[in-house]
C-alpha positions as CSV (number, residue, x, y, z in Angstrom):
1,X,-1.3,45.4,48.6
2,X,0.5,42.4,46.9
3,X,0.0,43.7,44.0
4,X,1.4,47.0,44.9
5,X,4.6,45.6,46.3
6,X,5.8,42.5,44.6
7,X,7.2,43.8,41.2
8,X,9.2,46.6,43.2
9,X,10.3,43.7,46.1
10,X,11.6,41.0,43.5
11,X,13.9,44.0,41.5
12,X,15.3,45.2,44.4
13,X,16.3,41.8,45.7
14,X,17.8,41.3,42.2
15,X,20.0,44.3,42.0
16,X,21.5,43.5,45.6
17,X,22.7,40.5,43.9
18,X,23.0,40.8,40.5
19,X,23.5,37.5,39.8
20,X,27.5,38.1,39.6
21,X,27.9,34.7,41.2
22,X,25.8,33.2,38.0
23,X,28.6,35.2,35.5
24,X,31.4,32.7,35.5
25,X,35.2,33.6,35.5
26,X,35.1,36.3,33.0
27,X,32.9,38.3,35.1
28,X,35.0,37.9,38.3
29,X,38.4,38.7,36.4
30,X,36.4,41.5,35.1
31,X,35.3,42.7,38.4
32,X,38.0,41.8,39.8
33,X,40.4,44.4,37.6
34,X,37.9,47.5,38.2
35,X,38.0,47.0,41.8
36,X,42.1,46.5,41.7
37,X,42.4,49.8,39.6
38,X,40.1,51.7,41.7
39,X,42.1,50.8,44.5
40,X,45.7,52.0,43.0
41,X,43.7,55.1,41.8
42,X,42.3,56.0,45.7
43,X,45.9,54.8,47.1
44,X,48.3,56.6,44.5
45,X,50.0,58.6,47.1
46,X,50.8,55.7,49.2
47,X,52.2,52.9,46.6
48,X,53.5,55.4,44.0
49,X,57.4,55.0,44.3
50,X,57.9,58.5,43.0
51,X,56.7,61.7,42.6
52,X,55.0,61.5,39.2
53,X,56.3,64.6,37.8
54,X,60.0,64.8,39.3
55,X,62.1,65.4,36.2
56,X,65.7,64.7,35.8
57,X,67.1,65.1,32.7
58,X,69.9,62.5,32.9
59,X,67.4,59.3,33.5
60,X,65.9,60.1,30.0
61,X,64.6,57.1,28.8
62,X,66.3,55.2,31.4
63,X,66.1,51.2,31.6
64,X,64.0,49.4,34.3
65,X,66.1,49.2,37.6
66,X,65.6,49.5,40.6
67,X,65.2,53.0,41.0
68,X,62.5,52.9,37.9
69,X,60.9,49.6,37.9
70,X,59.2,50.6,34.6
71,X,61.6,52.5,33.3
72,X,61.7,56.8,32.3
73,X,59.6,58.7,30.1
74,X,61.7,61.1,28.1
75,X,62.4,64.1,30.8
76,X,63.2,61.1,33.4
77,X,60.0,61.0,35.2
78,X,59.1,57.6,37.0
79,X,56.7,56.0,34.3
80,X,55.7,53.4,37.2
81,X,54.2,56.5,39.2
82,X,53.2,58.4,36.2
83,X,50.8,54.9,35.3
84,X,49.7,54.9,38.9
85,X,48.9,58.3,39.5
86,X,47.3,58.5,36.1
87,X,44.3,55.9,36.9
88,X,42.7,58.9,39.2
89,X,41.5,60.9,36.1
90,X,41.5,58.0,33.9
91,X,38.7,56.6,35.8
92,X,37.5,59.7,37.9
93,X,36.7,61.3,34.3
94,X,34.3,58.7,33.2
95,X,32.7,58.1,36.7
96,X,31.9,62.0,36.4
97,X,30.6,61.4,32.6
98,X,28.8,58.6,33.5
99,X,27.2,59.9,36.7
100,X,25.9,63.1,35.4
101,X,24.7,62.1,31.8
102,X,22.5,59.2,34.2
103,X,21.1,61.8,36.7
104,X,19.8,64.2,33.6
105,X,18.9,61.2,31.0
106,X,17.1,59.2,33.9
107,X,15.0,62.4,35.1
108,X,13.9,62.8,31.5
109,X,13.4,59.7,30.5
110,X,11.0,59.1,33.9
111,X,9.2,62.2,33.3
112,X,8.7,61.7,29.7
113,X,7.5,58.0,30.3
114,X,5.0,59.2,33.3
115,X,3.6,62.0,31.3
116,X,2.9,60.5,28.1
117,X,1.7,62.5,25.1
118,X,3.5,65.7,23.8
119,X,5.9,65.7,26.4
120,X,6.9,62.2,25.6
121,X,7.2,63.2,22.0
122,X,9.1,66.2,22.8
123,X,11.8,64.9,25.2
124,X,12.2,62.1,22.4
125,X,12.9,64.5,20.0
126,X,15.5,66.2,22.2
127,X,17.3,63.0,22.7
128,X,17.6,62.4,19.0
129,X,18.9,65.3,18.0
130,X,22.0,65.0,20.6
131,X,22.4,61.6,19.8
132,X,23.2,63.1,16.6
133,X,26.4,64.9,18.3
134,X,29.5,62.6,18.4
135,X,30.9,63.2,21.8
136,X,34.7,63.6,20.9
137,X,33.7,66.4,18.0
138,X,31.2,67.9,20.7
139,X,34.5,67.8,23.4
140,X,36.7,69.3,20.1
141,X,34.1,72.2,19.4
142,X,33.9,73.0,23.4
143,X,37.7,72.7,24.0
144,X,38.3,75.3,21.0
145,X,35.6,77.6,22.6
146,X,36.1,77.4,26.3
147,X,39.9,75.9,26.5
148,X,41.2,72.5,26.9
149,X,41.0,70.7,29.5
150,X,39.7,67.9,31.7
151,X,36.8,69.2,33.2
152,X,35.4,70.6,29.9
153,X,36.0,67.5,28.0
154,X,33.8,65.8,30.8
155,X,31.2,68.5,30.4
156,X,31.2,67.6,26.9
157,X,31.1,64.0,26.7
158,X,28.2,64.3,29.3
159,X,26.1,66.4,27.1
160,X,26.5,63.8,24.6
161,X,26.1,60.8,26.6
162,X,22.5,61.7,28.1
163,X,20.4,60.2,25.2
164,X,22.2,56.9,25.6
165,X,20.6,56.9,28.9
166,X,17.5,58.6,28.1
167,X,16.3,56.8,25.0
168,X,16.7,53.3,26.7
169,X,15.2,54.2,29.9
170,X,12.3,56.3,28.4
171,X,11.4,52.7,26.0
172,X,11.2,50.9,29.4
173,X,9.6,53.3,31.8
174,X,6.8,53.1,29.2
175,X,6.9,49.7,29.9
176,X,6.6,50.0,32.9
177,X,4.2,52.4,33.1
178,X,1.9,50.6,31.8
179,X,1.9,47.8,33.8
180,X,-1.2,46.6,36.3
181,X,1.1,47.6,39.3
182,X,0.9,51.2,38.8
183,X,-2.5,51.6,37.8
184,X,-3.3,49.9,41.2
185,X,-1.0,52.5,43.0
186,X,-3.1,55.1,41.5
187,X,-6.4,53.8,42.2
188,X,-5.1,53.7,45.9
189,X,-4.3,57.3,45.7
190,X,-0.2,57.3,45.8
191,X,0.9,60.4,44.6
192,X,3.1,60.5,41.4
193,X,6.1,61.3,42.9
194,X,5.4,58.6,45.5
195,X,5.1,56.0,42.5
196,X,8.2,57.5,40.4
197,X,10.3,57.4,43.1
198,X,9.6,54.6,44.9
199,X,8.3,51.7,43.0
200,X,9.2,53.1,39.1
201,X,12.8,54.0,39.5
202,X,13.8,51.2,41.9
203,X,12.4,48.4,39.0
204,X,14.6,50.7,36.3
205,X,17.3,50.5,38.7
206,X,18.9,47.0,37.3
207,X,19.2,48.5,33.9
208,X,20.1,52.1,34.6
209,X,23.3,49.9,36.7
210,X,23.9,47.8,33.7
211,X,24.1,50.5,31.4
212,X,26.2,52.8,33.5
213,X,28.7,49.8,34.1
214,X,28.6,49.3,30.0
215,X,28.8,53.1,28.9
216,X,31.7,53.2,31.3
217,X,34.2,52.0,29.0
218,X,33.2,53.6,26.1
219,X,33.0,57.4,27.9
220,X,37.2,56.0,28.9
221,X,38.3,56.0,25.3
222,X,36.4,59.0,24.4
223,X,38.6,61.1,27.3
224,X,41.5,59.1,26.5
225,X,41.6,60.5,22.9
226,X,41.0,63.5,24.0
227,X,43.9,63.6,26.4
228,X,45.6,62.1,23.3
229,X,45.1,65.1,21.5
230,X,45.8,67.4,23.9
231,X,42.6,68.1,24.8
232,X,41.7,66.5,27.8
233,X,44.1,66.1,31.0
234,X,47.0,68.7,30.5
235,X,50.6,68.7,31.4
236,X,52.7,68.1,33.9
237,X,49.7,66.0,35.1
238,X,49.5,62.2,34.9
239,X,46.9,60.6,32.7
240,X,47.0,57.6,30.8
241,X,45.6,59.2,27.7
242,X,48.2,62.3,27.5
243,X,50.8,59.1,28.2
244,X,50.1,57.0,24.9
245,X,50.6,60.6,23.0
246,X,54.0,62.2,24.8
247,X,55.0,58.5,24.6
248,X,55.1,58.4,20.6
249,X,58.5,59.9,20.5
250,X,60.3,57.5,22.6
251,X,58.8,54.6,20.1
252,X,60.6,55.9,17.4
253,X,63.8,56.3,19.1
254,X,63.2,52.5,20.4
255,X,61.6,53.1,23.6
256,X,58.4,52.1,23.4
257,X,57.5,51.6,27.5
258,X,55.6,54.6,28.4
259,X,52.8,54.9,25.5
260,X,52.9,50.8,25.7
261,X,52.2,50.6,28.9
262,X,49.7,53.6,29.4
263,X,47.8,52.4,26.3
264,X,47.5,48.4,27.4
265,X,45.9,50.1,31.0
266,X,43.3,51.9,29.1
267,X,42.4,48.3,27.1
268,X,42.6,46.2,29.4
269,X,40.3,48.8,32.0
270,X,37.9,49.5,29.2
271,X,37.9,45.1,28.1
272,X,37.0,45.0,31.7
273,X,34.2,47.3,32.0
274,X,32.7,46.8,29.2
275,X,32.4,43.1,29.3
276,X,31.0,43.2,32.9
277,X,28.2,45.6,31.4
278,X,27.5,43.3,28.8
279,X,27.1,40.6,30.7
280,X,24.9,42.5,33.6
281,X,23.0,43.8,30.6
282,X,22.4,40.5,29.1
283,X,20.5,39.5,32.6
284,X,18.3,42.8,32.8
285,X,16.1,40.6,30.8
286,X,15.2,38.3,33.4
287,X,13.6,42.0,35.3
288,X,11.7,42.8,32.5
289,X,10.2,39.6,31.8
């Protein structure tokens, strides 16, 4: 029964702790931002000063004061509250990107490892071919044929983000798979699903997290252009995309604050997620080894 149990035992105890204490500063101040916009994104209602899209014509472009602590966007909308309310679907976008393309690339990717043979080839095969798809032009493609808009720009970059998960799972589920552990399971009788679910997933767990945390960033910049564009997000809503576009008027005209702002959220955000992904993918290692 050791046999059965240990390698499932010693991942789990990792991922509880992922060794974050082991990351140094740059993993804290990383953590440290995602948790702080999270927060401002769950809270918006309560700290936002404003209402994000009350208009008044005659605070166009208006200076920070105390009435706009940032400043106003060109119709005289609070760009403090705008920024604030706009962190809900500038991270509740990716979160649904990256939550769906793991669910279908991680279901693949198990069965394709467990099964072996043609199926493995063939679910292989269907994750090159989308990786072939660059998400944005996928988002462009499905926004001219079913509208723009935020949730088909997340059904988009989904569909394209599901090899990125599949193709790195799939290479270590057969790994996995063909480790002593499960062909002891199996003599013993556990049923398939019994091994998948409780012994194969939970020592993929540590990397499916990782790459989740490192695909995070990158699926925020995809919807961010596409709000950009005018694709994603649409008006009067806040998002910090659609910001850094309707902001590109006011630079010329010397008033710079509202696409500044939006865009150094989105980079710093992204810097943040991005490098605490690396840095949990970097010790995934020590689970495979």
């Amino acid at each position: 029964m050791t046999t059965t149990t240990e390698p499932t035992l010693a991942v789990r105890r990792r991922l509880l702790h992922i060794r974050m204490p082991r990351s140094g500063l740059v993993g804290w101040v990383a953590a440290t931002v995602i948790v702080l916009a999270t927060l401002v994104a769950i809270f918006a209602p309560l700290i936002a000063p404003q209402d994000p899209n009350s208009s008044a014509l005659l605070d166009s472009y208006a200076d920070p004061s105390a009435d706009h602590l940032l400043g106003a966007d060109a119709l005289g909308r609070d760009i403090l509250s705008r920024l604030i309310w706009g962190a809900r679907p500038a991270l509740l976008g990716p979160l649904c990107v990256i939550v769906s393309a793991t669910v279908v690339g991680v279901v693949f990717a198990i069965v394709a490892a467990w099964k072996g043979g043609w199926v493995n080839t063939a679910i292989n095969a269907v994750f090159n071919v989308l990786f072939s798809f660059p998400a944005v032009l996928l988002a462009i493609l499905a926004a001219t044929v079913l509208g723009a808009g935020l949730l088909t720009s997340v059904a988009a970059i989904s569909f394209a983000y599901i090899p990125y998960f599949g193709r790195i799972i799939r290479s270590e589920g057969l790994r996995q798979r063909s480790l002593p552990y499960v062909s002891a399971l199996e003599i013993q009788g556990v049923s398939s699903w019994r091994i998948c679910v409780g012994h194969l997933l939970p020592n993929l767990a540590p990397l499916i997290l990782a790459q989740m945390t490192a695909s995070f960033g990158y699926a925020m910049v995809d919807l961010a252009a596409l709000s950009y564009l005018g694709l994603g997000a649409q008006p009067p809503a806040a998002d910090w995309g659609q910001m850094v576009g309707t902001g590109q008027a006011g630079i010329v005209n010397g008033h710079p604050a509202e696409s500044l702002y939006a865009g150094a959220l989105i980079l710093i955000v992204v810097i943040a997620f991005t490098t605490l992904g690396d840095q949990m993918v970097s010790r995934t290692g020590d689970v495979r080894e």
